[in-house]
LUMBATOR-198726 format. One line per 3 residues: number of its first residue (from 1); for each residue y, x, z of N, C-alpha, C. Coordinates in steps of 0.05 Angstrom, whole numbers, plus 5000, padded with zeros to 4 digits. Layout:
<sites>
NUM = Y:X:Z:Y:X:Z:Y:X:Z; ...
</sites>
This chain:
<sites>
1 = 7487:8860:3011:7496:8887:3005:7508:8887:2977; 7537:8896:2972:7547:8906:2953:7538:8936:2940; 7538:8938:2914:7534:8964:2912:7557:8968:2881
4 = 7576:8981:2879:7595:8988:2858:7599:9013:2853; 7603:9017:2818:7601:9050:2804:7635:9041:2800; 7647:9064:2812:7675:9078:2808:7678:9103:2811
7 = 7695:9107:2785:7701:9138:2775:7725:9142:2786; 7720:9168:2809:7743:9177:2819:7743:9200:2809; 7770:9206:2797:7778:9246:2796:7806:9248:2816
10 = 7803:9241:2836:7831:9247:2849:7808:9262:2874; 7828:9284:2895:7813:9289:2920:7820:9268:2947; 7824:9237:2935:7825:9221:2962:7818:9198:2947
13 = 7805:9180:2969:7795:9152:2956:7808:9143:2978; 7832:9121:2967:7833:9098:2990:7818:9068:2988; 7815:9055:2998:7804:9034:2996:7818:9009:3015
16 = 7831:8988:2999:7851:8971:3008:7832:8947:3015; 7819:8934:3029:7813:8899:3034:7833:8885:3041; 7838:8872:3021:7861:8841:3025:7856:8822:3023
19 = 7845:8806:3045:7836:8779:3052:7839:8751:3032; 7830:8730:3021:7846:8708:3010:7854:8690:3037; 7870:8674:3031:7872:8652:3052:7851:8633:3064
22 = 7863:8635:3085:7840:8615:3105:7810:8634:3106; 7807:8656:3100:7787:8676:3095:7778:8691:3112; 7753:8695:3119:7743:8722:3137:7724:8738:3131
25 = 7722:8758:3129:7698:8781:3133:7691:8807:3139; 7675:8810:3145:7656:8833:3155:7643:8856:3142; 7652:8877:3148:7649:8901:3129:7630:8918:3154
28 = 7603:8915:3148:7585:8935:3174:7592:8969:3165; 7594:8973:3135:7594:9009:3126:7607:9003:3105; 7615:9029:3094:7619:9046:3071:7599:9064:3064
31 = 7591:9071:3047:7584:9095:3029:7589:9103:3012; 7596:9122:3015:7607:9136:2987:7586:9161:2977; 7574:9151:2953:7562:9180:2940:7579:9194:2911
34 = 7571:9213:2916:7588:9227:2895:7557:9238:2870; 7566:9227:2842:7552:9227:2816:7563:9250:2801; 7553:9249:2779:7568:9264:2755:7581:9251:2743
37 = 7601:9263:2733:7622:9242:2711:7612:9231:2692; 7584:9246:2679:7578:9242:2659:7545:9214:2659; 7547:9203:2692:7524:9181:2703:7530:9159:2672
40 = 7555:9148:2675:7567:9128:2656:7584:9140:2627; 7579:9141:2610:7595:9144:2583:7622:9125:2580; 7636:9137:2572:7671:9131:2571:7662:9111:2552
43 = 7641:9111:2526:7645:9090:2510:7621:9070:2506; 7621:9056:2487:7596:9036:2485:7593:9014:2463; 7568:9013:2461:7573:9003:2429:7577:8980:2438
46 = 7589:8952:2420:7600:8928:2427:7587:8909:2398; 7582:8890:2406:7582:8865:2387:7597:8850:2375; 7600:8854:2357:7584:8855:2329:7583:8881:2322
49 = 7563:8906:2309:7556:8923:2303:7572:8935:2277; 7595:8945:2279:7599:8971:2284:7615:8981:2306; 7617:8967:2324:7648:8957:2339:7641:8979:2363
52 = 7656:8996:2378:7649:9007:2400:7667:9008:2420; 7673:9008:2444:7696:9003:2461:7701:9027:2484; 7724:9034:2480:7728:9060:2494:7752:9047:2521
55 = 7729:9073:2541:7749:9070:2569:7732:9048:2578; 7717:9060:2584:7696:9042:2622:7705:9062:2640; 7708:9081:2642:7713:9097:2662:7737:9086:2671
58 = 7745:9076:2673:7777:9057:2677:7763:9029:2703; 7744:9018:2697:7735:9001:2703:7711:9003:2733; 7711:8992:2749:7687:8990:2772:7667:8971:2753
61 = 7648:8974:2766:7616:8968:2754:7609:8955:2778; 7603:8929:2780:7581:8915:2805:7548:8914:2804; 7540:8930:2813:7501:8929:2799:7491:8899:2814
64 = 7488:8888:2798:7476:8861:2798:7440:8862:2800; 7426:8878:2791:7401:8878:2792:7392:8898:2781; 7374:8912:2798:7359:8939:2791:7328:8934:2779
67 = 7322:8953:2753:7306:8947:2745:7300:8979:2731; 7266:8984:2741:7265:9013:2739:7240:9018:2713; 7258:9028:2686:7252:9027:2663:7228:9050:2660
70 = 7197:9035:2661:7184:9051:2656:7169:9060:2679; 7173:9050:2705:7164:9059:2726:7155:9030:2747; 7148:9035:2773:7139:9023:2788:7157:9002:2809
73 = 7148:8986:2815:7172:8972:2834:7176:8994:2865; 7207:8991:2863:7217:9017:2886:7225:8994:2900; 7213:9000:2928:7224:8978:2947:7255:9003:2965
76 = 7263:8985:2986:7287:9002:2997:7269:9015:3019; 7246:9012:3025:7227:9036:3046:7233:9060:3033; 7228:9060:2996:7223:9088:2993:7248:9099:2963
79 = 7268:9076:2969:7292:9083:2960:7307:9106:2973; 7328:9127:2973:7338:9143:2990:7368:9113:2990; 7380:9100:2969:7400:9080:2979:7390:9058:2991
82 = 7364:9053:3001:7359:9026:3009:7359:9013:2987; 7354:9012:2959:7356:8988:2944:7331:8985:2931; 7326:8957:2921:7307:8944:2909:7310:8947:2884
85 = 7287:8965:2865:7279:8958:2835:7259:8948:2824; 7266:8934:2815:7240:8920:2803:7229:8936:2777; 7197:8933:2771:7191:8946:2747:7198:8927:2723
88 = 7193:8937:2701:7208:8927:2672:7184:8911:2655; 7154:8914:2669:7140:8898:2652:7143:8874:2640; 7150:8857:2665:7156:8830:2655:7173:8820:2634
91 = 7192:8840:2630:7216:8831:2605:7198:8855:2568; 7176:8863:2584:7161:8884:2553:7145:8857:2533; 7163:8860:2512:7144:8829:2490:7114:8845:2489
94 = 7113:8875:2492:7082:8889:2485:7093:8915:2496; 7069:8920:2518:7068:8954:2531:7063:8968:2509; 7045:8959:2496:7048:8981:2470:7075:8996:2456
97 = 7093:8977:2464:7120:8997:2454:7134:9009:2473; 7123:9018:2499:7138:9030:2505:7111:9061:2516; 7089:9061:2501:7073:9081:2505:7076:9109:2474
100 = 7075:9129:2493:7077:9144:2470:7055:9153:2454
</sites>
């Protein structure tokens, strides 16, 4: 399963698949959910620090790995998209910093 963030403001989404050579595949669904404009910020800070880069909204997003900051592992039983998050302990150097 693919899952990709694209910012549409038009009232039609087309969606083109164009094969590479010698290539085949299988598309079982679509889904389309509709967010707020405001899910992703137009800008973002960038490295080296002061640097910030404008216009992601321009860009699709591929979510590579879900990871649920602060909370419990969500399996796709009790996802409403079907997707897997994992909780964030493992990457905490100390729970202490993330308790208030």
């Amino acid at each position: 399963m693919k899952e990709y963030l694209i910012n549409v403001n038009e009232q039609t989404l087309v969606l083109t698949f164009i094969p590479s050579n010698n290539s085949f595949a299988f598309v079982n669904a679509i889904e389309v959910v509709s967010v707020p404009n405001t899910l992703i910020s137009d800008t973002a800070q960038a490295a080296p620090l002061p640097n910030t880069y404008s216009g992601l909204s321009k860009h699709a997003f591929e979510t590579i790995y879900g990871l649920n900051m602060g909370g419990p592992l969500i399996t796709p039983d009790n996802d409403t998209l079907g997707r897997l998050w994992d909780p964030d302990t493992s990457f905490l150097a100390s729970k202490s910093l993330t308790e208030r």
